[in-house]
ZABA-121524 format. One record per residue (C-alpha): residue number from 1; residue in one letter; chain; z, y, x. Coordinates in Angstrom, 1 decimal, padded with zeros to 4 digits, m for minus. Each point is the difference from the previous one (the first is absolute). Layout:
N
<node k="NUM" r="A" c="A" zz="Z" yy="Y" xx="X"/>
...
//
This chain:
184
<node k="1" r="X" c="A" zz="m001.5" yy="m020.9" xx="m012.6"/>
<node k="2" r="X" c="A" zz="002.0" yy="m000.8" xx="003.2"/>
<node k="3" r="X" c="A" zz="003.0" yy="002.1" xx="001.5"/>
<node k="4" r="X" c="A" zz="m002.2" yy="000.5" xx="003.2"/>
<node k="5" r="X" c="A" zz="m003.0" yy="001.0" xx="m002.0"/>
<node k="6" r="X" c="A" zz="001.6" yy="002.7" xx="m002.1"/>
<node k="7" r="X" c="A" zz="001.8" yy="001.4" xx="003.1"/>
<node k="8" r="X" c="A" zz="m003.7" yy="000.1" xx="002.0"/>
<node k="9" r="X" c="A" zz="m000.9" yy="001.8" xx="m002.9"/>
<node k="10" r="X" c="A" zz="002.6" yy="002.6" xx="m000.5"/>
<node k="11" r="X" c="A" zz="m000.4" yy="000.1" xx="004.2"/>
<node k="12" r="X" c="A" zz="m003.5" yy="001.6" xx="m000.7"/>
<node k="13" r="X" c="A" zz="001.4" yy="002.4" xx="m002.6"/>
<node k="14" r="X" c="A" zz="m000.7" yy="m001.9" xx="m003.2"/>
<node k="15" r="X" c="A" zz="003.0" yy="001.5" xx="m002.7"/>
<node k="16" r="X" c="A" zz="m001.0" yy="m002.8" xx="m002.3"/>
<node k="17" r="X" c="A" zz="001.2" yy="m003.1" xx="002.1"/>
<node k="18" r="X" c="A" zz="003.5" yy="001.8" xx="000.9"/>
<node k="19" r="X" c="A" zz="000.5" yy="000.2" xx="m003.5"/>
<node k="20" r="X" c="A" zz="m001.0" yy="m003.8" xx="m000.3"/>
<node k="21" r="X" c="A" zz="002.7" yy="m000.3" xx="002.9"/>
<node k="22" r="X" c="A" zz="002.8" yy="002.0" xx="m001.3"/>
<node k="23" r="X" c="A" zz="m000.1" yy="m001.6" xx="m003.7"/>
<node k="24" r="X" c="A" zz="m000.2" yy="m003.5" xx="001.4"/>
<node k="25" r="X" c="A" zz="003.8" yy="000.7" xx="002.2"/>
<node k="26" r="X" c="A" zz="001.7" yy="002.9" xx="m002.1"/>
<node k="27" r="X" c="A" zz="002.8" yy="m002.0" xx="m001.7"/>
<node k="28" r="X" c="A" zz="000.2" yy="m002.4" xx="003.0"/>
<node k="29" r="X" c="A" zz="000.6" yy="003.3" xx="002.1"/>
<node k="30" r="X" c="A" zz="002.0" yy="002.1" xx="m002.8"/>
<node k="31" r="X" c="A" zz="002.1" yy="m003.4" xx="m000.4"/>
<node k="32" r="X" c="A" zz="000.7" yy="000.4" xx="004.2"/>
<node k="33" r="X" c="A" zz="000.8" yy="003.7" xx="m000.4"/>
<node k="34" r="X" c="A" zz="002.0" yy="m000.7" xx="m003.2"/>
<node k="35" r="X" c="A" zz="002.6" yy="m003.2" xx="001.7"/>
<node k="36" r="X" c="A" zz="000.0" yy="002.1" xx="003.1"/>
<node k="37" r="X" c="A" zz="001.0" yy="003.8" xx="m001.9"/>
<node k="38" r="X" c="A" zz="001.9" yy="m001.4" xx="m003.1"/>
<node k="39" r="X" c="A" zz="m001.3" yy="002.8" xx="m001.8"/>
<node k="40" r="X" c="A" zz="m002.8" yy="m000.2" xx="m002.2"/>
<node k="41" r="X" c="A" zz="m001.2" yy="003.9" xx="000.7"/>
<node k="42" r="X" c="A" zz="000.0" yy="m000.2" xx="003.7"/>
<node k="43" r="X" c="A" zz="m001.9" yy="m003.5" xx="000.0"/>
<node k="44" r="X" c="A" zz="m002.6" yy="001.5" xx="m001.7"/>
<node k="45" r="X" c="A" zz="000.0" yy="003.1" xx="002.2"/>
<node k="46" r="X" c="A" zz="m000.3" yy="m001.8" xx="002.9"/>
<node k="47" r="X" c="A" zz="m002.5" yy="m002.4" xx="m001.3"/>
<node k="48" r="X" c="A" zz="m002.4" yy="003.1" xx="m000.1"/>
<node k="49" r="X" c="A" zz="001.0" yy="000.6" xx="003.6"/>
<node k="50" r="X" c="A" zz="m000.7" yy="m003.4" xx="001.2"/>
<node k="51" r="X" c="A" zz="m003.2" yy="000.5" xx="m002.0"/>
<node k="52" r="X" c="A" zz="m000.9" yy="003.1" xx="001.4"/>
<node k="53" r="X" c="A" zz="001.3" yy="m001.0" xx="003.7"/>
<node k="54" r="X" c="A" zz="m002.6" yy="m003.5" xx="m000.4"/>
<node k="55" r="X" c="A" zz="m003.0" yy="002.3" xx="m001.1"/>
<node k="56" r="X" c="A" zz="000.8" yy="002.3" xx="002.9"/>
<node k="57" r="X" c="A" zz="000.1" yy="m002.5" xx="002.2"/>
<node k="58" r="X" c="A" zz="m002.1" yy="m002.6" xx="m000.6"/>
<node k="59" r="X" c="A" zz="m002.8" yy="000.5" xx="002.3"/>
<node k="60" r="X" c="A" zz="002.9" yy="m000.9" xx="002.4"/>
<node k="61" r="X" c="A" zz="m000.1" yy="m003.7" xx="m001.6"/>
<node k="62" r="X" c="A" zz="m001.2" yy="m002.5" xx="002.6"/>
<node k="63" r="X" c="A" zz="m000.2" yy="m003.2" xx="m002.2"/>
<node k="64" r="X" c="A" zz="002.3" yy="m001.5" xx="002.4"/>
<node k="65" r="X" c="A" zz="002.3" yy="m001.1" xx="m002.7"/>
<node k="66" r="X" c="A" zz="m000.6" yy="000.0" xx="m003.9"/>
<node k="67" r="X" c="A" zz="000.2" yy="003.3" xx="m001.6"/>
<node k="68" r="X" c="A" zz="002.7" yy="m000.9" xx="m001.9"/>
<node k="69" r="X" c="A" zz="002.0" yy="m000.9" xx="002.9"/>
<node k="70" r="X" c="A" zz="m001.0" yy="003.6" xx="001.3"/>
<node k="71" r="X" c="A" zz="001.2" yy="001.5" xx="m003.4"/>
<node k="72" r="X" c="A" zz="003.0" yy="m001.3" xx="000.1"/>
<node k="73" r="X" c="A" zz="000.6" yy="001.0" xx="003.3"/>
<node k="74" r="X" c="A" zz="m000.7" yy="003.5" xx="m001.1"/>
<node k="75" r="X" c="A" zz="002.4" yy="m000.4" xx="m003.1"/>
<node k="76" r="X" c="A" zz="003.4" yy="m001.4" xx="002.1"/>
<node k="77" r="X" c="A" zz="m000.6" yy="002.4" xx="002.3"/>
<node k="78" r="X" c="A" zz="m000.4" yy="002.9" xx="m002.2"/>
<node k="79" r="X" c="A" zz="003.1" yy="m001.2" xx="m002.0"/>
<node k="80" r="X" c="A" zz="001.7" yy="m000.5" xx="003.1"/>
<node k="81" r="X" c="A" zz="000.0" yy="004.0" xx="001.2"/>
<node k="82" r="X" c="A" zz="000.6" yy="001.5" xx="m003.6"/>
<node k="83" r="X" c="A" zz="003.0" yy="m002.6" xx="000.2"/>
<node k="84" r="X" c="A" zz="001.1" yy="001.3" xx="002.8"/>
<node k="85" r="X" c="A" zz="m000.9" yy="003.8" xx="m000.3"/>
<node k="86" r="X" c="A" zz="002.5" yy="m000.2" xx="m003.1"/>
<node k="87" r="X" c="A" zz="002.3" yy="m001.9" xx="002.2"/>
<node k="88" r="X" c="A" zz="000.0" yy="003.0" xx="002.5"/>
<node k="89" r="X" c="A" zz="000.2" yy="002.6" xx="m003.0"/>
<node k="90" r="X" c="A" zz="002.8" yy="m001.4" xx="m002.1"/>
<node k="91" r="X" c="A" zz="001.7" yy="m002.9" xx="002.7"/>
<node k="92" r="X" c="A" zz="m000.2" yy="m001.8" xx="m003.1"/>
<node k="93" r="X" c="A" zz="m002.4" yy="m002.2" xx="m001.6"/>
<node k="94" r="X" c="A" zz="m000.5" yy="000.7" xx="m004.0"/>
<node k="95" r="X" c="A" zz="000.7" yy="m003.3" xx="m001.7"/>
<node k="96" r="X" c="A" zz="m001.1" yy="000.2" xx="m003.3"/>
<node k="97" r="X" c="A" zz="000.3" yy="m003.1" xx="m002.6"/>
<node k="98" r="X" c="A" zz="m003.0" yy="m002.0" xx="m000.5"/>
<node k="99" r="X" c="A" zz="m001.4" yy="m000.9" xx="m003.4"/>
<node k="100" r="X" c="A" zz="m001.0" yy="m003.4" xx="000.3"/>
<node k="101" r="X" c="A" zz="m000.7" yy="m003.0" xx="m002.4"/>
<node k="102" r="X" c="A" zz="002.7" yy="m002.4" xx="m000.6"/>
<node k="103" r="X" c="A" zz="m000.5" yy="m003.1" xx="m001.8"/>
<node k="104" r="X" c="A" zz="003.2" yy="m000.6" xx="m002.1"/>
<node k="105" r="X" c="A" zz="001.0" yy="m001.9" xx="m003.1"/>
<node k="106" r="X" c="A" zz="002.8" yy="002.5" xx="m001.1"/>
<node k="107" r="X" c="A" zz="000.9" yy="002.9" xx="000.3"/>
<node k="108" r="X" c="A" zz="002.5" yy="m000.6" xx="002.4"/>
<node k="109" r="X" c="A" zz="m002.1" yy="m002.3" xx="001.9"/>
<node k="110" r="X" c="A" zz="m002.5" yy="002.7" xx="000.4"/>
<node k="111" r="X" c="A" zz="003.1" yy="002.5" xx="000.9"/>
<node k="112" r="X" c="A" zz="000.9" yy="m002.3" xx="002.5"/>
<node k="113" r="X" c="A" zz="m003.4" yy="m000.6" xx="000.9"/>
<node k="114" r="X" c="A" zz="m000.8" yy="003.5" xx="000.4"/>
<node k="115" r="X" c="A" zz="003.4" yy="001.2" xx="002.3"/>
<node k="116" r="X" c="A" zz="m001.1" yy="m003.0" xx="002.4"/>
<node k="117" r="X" c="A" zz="m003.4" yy="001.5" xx="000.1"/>
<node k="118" r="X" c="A" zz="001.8" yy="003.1" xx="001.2"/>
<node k="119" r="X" c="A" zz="001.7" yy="m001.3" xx="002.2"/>
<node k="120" r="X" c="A" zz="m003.0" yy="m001.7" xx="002.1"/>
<node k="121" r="X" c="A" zz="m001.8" yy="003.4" xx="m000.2"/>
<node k="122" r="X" c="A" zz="003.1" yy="002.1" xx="001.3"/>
<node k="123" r="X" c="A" zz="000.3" yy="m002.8" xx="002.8"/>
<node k="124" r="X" c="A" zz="m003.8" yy="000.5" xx="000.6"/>
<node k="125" r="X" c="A" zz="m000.1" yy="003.7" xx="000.4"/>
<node k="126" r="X" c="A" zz="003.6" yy="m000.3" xx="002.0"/>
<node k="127" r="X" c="A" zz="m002.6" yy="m001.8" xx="002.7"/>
<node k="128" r="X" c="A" zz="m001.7" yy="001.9" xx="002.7"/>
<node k="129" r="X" c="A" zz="m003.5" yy="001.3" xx="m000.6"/>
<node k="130" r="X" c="A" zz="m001.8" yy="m002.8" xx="002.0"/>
<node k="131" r="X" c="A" zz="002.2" yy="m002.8" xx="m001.2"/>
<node k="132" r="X" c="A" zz="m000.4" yy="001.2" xx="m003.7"/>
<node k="133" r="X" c="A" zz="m004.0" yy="000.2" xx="000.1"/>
<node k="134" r="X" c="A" zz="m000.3" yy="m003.8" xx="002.0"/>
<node k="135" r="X" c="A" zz="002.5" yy="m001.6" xx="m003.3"/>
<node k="136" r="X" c="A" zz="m002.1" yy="002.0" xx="m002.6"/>
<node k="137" r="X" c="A" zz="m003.2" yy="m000.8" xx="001.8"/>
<node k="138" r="X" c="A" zz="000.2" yy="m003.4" xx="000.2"/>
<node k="139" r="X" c="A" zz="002.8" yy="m001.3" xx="m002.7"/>
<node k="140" r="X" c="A" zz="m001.4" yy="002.4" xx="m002.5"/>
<node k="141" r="X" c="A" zz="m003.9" yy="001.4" xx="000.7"/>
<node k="142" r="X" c="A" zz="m000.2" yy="m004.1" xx="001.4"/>
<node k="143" r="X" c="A" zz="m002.1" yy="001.2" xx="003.2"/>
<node k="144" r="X" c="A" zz="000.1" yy="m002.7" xx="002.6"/>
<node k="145" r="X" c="A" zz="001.4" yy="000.1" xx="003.4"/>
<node k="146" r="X" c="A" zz="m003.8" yy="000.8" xx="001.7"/>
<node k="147" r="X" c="A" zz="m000.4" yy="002.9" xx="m002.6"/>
<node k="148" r="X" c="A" zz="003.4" yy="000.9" xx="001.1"/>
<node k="149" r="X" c="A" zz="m000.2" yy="000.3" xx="003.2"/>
<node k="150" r="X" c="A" zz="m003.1" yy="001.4" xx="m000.3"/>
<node k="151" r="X" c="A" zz="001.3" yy="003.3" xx="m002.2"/>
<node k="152" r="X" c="A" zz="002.8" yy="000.1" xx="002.1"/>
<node k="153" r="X" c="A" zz="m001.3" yy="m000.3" xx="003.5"/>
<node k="154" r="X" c="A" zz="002.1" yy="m002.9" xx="001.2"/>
<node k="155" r="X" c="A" zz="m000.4" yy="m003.6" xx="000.7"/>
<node k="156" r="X" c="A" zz="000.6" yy="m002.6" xx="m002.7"/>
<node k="157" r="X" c="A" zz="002.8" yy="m001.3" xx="002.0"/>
<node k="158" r="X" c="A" zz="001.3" yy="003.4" xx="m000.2"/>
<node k="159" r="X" c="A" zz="m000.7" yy="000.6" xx="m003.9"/>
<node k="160" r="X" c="A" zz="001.9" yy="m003.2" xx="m000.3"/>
<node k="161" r="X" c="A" zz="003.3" yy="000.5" xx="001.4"/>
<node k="162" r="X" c="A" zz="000.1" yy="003.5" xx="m000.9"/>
<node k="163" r="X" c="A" zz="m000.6" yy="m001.5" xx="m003.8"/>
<node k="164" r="X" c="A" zz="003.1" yy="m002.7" xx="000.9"/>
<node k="165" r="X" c="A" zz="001.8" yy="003.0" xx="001.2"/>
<node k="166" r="X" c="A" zz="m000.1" yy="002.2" xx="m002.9"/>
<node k="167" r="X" c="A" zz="000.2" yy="m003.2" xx="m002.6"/>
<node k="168" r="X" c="A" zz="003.6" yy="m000.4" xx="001.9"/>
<node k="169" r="X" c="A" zz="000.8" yy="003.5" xx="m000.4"/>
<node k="170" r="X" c="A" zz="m001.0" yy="m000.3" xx="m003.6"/>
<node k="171" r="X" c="A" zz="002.4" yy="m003.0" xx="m000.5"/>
<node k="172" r="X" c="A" zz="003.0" yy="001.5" xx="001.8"/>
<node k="173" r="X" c="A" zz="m000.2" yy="003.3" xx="m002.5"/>
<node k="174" r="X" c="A" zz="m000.6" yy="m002.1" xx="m002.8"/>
<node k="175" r="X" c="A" zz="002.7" yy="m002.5" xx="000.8"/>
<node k="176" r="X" c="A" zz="002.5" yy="002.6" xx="000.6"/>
<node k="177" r="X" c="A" zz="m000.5" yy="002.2" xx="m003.1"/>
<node k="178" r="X" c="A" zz="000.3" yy="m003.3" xx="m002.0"/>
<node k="179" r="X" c="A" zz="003.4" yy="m000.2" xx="002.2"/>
<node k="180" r="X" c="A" zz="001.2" yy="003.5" xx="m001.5"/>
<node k="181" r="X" c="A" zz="m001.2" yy="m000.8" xx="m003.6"/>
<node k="182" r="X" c="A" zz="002.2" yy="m003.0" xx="m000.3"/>
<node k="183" r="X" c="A" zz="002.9" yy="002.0" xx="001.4"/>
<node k="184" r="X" c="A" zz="m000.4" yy="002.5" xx="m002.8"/>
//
């Protein structure tokens, strides 16, 4: 069954077809929450709320843009304010290490492997909130610019140069804490 048709259900109250809804895009959304947090306990805490904000609102949902699209939307932006709520509360941002795959040869290579892995996600969550969700939406959840812009509320033009913008940020980080390694 279609996106729309599931959402026209749970629009007339039908429990079943949210359910339908909410299996089909809770990884895609816990993977959002999860890049976006760094922490495996408040992605899945806030996946609940996303879920929980969608059922709330969807009779708001005007099919003027795939329900993904609108999911998403909801997810940034709900990642967005905890961001900054913490932010306000602490001034700081908690960077925690992430645990990710490497694919290494050695044990070294997956050492090295791994501390460069680090690295990308401490330059990551070292980007603002807006610039971090537009790299992890589209160079790691692979959205294109029109779902973008969509979820974000800008135009593609927009999505686009704020993407160059924090790719450059990105680079500059990166590029200057491979700087400091070699001067160690």
């Amino acid at each position: 069954m279609e996106d729309a048709d599931l959402v026209r259900l749970c629009q007339s109250g039908d429990m079943a077809a949210f359910e339908q809804l909410f299996h089909r895009y809770q990884d895609r959304v816990y993977s959002t929450a999860y890049r976006m947090m760094n922490d495996q306990e408040d992605a899945q805490d806030l996946t609940q709320e996303i879920f929980l904000k969608a059922y709330q609102n969807i009779s708001k949902f005007n099919f003027r843009a795939a329900f993904s699209t609108w999911l998403y939307r909801l997810a940034v932006n709900l990642c967005i304010d905890e961001l900054r709520k913490r932010k306000r509360s602490a001034n700081t941002m908690p960077l925690e290490e992430a645990i990710l795959k490497a694919d290494a040869n050695t044990p070294e290579d997956h050492a090295i492997s791994g501390d460069r892995e680090r690295q990308v996600w401490d330059a990551i969550n070292s980007l603002k909130e807006k610039e971090r969700a537009i790299i992890i939406l589209r160079d790691m959840e692979g959205l294109s610019y029109k779902e973008i812009a969509e979820a974000l509320k800008c135009s593609v033009g927009r999505v686009k140069s704020r993407l160059h913008e924090a790719r450059q940020k990105l680079k500059t980080i990166l590029e200057t804490e491979t700087e400091l390694w070699a001067e160690l």
